[in-house]
C-alpha positions as CSV (number, residue, x, y, z in Angstrom):
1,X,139.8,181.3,21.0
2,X,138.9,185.4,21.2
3,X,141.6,187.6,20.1
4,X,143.5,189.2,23.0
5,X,144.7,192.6,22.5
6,X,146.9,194.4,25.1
7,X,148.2,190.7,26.2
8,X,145.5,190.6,28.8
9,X,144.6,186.6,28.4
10,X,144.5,186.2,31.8
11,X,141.4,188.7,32.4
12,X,140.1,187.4,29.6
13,X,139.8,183.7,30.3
14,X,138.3,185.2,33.7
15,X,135.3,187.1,32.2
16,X,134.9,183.9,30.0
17,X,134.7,181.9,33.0
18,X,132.7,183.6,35.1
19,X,130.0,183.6,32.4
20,X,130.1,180.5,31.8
21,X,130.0,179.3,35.3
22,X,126.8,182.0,36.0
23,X,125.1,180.3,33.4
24,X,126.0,176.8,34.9
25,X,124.0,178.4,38.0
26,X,121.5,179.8,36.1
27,X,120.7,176.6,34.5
28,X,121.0,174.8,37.5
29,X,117.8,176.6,38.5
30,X,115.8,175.0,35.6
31,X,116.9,171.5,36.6
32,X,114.4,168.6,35.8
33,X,115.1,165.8,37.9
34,X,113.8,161.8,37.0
35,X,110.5,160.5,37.8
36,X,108.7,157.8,37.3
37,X,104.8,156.2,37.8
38,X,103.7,152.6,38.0
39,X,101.1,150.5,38.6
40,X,99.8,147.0,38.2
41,X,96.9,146.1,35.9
42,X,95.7,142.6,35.6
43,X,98.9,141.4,37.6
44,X,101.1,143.3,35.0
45,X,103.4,146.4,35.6
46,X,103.4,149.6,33.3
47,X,106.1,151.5,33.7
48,X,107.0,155.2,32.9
49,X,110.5,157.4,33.0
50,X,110.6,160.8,32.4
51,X,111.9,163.6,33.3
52,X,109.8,166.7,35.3
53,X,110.5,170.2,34.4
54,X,108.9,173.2,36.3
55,X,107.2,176.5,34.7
56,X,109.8,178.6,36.7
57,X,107.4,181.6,35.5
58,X,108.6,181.2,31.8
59,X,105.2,180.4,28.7
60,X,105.0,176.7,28.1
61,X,102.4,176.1,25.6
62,X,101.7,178.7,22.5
63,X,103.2,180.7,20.4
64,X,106.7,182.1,21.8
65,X,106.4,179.2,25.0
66,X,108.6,176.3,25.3
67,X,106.3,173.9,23.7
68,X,104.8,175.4,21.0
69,X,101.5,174.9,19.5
70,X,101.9,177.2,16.6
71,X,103.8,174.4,14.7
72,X,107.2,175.2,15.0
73,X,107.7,172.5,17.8
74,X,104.6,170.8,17.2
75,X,106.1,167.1,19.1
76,X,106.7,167.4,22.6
77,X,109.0,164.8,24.0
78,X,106.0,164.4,27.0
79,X,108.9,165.6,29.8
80,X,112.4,166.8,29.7
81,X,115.9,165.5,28.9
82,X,116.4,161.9,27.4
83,X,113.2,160.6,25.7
84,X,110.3,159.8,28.0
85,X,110.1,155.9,28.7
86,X,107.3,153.7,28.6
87,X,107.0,149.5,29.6
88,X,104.5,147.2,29.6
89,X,104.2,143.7,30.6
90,X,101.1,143.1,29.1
91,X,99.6,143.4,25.5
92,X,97.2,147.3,25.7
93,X,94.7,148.8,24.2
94,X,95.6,152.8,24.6
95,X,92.9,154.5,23.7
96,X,92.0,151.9,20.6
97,X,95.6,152.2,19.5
98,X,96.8,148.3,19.9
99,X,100.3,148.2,22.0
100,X,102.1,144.6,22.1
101,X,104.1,144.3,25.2
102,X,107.2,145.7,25.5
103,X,109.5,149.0,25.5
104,X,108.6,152.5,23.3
105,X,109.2,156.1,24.0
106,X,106.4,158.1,24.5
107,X,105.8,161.5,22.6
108,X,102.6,163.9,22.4
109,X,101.5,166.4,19.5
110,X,100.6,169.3,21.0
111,X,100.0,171.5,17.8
112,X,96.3,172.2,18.8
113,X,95.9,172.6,22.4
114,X,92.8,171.0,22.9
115,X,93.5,168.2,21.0
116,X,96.5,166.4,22.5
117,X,97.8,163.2,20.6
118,X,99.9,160.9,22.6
119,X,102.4,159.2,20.1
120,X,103.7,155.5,21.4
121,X,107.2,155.6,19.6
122,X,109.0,152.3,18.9
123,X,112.6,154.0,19.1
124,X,113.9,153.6,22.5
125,X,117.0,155.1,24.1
126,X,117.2,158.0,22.6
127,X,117.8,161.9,23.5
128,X,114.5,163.6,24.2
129,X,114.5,166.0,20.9
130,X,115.5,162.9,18.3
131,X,111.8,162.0,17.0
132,X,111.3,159.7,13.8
133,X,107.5,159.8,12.9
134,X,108.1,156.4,10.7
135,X,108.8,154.9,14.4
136,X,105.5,155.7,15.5
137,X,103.4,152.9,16.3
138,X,100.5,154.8,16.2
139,X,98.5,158.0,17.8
140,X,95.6,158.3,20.1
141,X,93.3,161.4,20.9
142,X,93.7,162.2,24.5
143,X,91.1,164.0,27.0
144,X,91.9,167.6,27.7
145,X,90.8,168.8,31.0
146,X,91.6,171.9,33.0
147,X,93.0,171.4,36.5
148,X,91.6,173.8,39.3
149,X,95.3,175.6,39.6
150,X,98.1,175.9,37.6
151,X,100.4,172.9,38.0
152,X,103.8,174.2,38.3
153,X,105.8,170.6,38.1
154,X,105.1,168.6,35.2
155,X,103.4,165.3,36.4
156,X,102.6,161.9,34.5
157,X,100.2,159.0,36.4
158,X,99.5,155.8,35.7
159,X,96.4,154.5,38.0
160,X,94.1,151.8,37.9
161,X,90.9,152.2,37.2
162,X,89.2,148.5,37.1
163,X,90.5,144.9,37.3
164,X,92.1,145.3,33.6
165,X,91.4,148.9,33.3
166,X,93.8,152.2,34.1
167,X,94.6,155.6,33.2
168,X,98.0,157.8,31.9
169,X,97.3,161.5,33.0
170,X,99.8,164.3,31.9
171,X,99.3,167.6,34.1
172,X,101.4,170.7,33.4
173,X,100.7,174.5,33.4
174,X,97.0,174.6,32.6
175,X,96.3,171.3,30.7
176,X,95.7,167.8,31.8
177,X,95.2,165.3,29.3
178,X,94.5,161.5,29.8
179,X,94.0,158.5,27.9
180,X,92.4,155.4,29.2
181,X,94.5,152.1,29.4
182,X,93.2,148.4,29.3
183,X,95.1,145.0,29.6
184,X,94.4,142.8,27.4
């Protein structure tokens, strides 16, 4: 607790308050709120939740921008909050990386931004920022793309693409990267 001089606690406690509930609101601005895709290949259902943040005019990727690709923040927890959430019914093949039905977290390395890795994690549950790379079951190169406008909420998509084919597509700020999915 601050020291009070002059016995003035009570305005005190105010100030404190009133910053603290200012920066409630202020936060309460940058809200991300759940989301999730899904679809069905081959009769089975992949399933992703995440979190979607917005830009909110602040620098995602690069240096000095919320997810850096200078290296200081090179793992991206691919959304906000807890841990983005991955299922699968059916045994993959993610972009040549082997993934055994089941429930993994999904991460991306983003230290080179035009070569997006998308990390299928086997720790599940966890808080968004708590990344073990000896959990990993493996990486896969994604597709880097440039949508046709900046895309101010971040967006994942799962879509089918053939009878045992699909797609995961991540779009935010001025990247899209995508990795092709097929049912084994």
């Amino acid at each position: 607790m601050p020291k009070v001089q002059n016995g003035n606690m009570k305005t005190t406690l105010l100030c404190a308050f009133t910053l603290v509930a200012a920066a409630g609101v202020a936060s309460a601005q940058f809200v991300s709120p759940p989301a999730q895709t899904s679809v069905t290949i081959a009769d089975h259902t992949l399933l992703i939740k995440y979190s979607a943040p917005s830009v909110h005019g602040r620098k995602i990727f690069g240096p000095g921008g919320r997810i850096s690709q200078d290296g200081t923040y090179p793992v991206w927890r691919a959304g906000a909050n807890d841990a983005t959430a991955f299922h699968t019914d059916a045994d993959l093949d993610i972009g040549g990386l082997a993934v055994p039905k089941g429930d993994y977290t999904i991460f991306v390395l983003v230290s080179d931004p035009e070569n997006w890795q998308l990390i299928v994690n086997k720790q599940t549950g966890q808080w968004g920022l708590t990344y073990r790379q000896n959990m990993d079951l493996g990486r896969v190169k994604m597709t880097m793309t440039k949508p046709p406008a900046k895309i101010e909420t971040y967006k994942m998509t799962l879509s089918k693409t053939g009878a045992k084919t699909g797609k995961l597509e991540l779009a935010w700020d001025n990247y899209v990267a995508s990795v092709p999915i097929t049912a084994k």
